[in-house]
N, C-alpha and C positions, 0 to 999 in steps of 0.2 A: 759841355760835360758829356763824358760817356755814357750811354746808359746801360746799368746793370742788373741783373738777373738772381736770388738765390734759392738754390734747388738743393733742400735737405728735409726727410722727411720726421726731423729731428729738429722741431721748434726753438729748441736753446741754442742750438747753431746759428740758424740762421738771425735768431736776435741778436747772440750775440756778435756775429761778424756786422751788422748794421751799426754797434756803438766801441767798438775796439778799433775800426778802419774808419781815418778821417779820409773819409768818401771822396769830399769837395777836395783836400789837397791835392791828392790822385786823380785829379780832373775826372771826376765819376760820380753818379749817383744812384743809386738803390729804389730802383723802380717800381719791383714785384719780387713776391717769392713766391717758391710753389715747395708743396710737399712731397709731391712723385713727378716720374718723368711724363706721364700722361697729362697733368694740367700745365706742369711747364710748358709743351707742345701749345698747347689750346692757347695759353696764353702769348707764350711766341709771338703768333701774328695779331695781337691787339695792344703789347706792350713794346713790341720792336725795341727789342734790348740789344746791344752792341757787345755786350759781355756775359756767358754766364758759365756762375760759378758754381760747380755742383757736386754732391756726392756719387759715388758708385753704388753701393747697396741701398735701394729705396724699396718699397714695396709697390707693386705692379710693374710701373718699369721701370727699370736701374739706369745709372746713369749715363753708359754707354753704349747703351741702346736707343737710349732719348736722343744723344751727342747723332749717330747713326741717322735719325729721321728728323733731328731738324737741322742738321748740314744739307738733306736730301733740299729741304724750303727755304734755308738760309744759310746759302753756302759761304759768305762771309762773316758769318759770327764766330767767335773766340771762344776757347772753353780753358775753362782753368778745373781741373777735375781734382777733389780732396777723400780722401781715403783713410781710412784704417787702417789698411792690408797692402803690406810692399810685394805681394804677389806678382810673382814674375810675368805671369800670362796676365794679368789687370793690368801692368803697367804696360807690355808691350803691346796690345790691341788699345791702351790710350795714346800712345806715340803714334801708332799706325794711323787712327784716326785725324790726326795732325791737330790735338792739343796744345795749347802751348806751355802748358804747365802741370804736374803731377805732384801735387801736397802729399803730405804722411799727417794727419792728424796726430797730438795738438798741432792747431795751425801757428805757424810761426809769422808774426804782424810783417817782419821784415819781407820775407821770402813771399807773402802775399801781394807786396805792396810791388815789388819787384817783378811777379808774374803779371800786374793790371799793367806799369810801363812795357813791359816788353808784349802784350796784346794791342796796347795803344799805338805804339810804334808800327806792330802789325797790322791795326787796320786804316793806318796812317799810309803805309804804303801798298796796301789793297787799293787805296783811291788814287793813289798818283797811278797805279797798273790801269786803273779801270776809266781812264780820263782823257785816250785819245781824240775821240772827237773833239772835244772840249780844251784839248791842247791847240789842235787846228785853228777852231775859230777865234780862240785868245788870237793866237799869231796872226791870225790875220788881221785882228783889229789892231792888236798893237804894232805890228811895223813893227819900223827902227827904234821904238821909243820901249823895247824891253830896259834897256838901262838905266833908262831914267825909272824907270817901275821900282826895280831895284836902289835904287839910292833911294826914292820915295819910301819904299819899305824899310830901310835900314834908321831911315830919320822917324819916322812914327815910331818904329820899337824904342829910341834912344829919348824922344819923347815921354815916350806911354810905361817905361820897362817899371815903372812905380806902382801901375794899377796892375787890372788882370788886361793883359796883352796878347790875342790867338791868331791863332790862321784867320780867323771867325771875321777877326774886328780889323784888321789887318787889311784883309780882300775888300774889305766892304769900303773900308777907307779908299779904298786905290780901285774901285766900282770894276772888278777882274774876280774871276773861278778862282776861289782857293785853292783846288787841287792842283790850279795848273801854277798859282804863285808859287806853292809847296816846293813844286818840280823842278821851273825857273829858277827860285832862288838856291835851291841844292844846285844846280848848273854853272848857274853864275858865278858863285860864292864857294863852292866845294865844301857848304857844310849847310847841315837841317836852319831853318827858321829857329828851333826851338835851340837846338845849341848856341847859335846868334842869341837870343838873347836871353840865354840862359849868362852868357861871355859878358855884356854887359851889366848884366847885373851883377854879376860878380866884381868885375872891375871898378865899380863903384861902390861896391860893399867893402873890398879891400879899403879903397881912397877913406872911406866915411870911417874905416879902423882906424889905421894911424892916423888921422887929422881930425879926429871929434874924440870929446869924450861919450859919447854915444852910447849904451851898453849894448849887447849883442843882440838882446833882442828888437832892440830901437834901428839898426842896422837890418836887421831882417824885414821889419815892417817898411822901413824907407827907401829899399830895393824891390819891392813886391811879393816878400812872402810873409802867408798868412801866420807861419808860425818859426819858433825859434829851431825846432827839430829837425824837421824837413830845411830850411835854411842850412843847420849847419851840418847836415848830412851830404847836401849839394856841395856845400863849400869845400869840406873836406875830398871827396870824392874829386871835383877840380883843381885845387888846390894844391892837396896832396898832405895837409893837418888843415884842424879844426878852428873855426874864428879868434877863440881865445888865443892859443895858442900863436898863430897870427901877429896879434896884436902885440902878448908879449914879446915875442921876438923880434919886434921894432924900436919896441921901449927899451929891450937891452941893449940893441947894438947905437941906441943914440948915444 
């Protein structure tokens, strides 16, 4: 799980982003909040958050000026910044800062959920960049036997794609540096771990459509995902329409 940060000095925010965002789907969880950018700071280095998400107008320091000093401490952390105010000059000194993300309050669930993937992604390939030593000594212990690593990984995911399946539990199985399987298997394979078995679980969620009476969310759970929504928002997006819709259109053309 990611761990996250919320930095509003506006307590109904920040509650409310804790019980509107399913945290865990978003492989994340809500570690600490802070009210200003000064106790975010302090808290920083005792909570070591991977993500935070914060406003621009606080009282004592704003939120990009906070962003500003703890890039300076933490210069792999992600910020997804939410606003009020489409202000030209607010927005362009958040992109400068290299933000990943720039809200307009109301926050919109989707567009939120969307900015923590594309952080996750980002700090997903912050450790493949930051993992040559660790590339080396993989390679040297593994020799010739990377291939076999890879088929070894691809049969655990085909295995496991029913529970929660990571880089995490993945590496540890196969006793090797996640960062550097992460790397290896984008090499080998020409696609992330996480689209692997994002692939599989799809391709099984399709089979368990037309050949079970199953319902959709009996199909969600029996692939690995915790709920119907996020299942059939994946599906669709790979797919190209949505599970139902799937399904019917198998039953017609029988």
């Amino acid at each position: 799980m990611y761990r996250v940060m919320l930095v509003d000095d506006e307590e109904t925010i920040t509650e409310g982003l804790k019980v509107t965002i399913d945290w865990e789907q978003n492989r994340c969880k809500v570690v600490d909040t802070s009210s200003d950018g000064d106790e975010a700071i302090r808290k920083a280095s005792i909570v070591k958050p991977d993500i935070v998400i914060t406003d621009i107008r606080m009282l004592n320091l704003d939120g990009l000026s906070m962003i500003e000093q703890l890039k300076d401490n933490h210069p792999r952390l992600k910020f997804i910044v939410l606003s009020g105010y489409s202000e030209f000059e607010l927005a362009k000194r958040a992109i400068l800062l290299g933000i990943t993300a720039y809200l307009l309050k109301p926050i919109d669930e989707e567009e939120l959920e969307d900015a923590l993937t594309r952080c996750i992604q980002g700090i997903e390939q912050d450790h493949e960049h930051h993992s040559g030593e660790d590339d080396e000594s993989a390679l040297f212990e593994l020799g010739e036997n990377k291939k076999d690593v890879i088929s070894e990984a691809k049969a655990y995911i085909q295995s496991h794609f029913a529970s929660e399946v990571t880089l995490t539990t993945i590496s540890e199985h196969l006793f090797i540096n996640p960062f550097y399987l992460s790397r290896l298997f984008k090499k080998r394979t020409g696609e992330s771990y996480l689209n692997y078995i994002t692939k599989v679980r799809l391709e099984e969620a399709k089979k368990l459509l037309i050949t079970t009476d199953k319902k959709i969310y009996e199909v969600a759970e029996s692939v690995g995902y915790d709920t119907t929504k996020y299942f059939s928002k994946i599906f669709e997006k790979w797919v190209g329409c949505k599970p139902s819709d799937y399904k019917n259109k198998y039953n017609q053309q029988r």
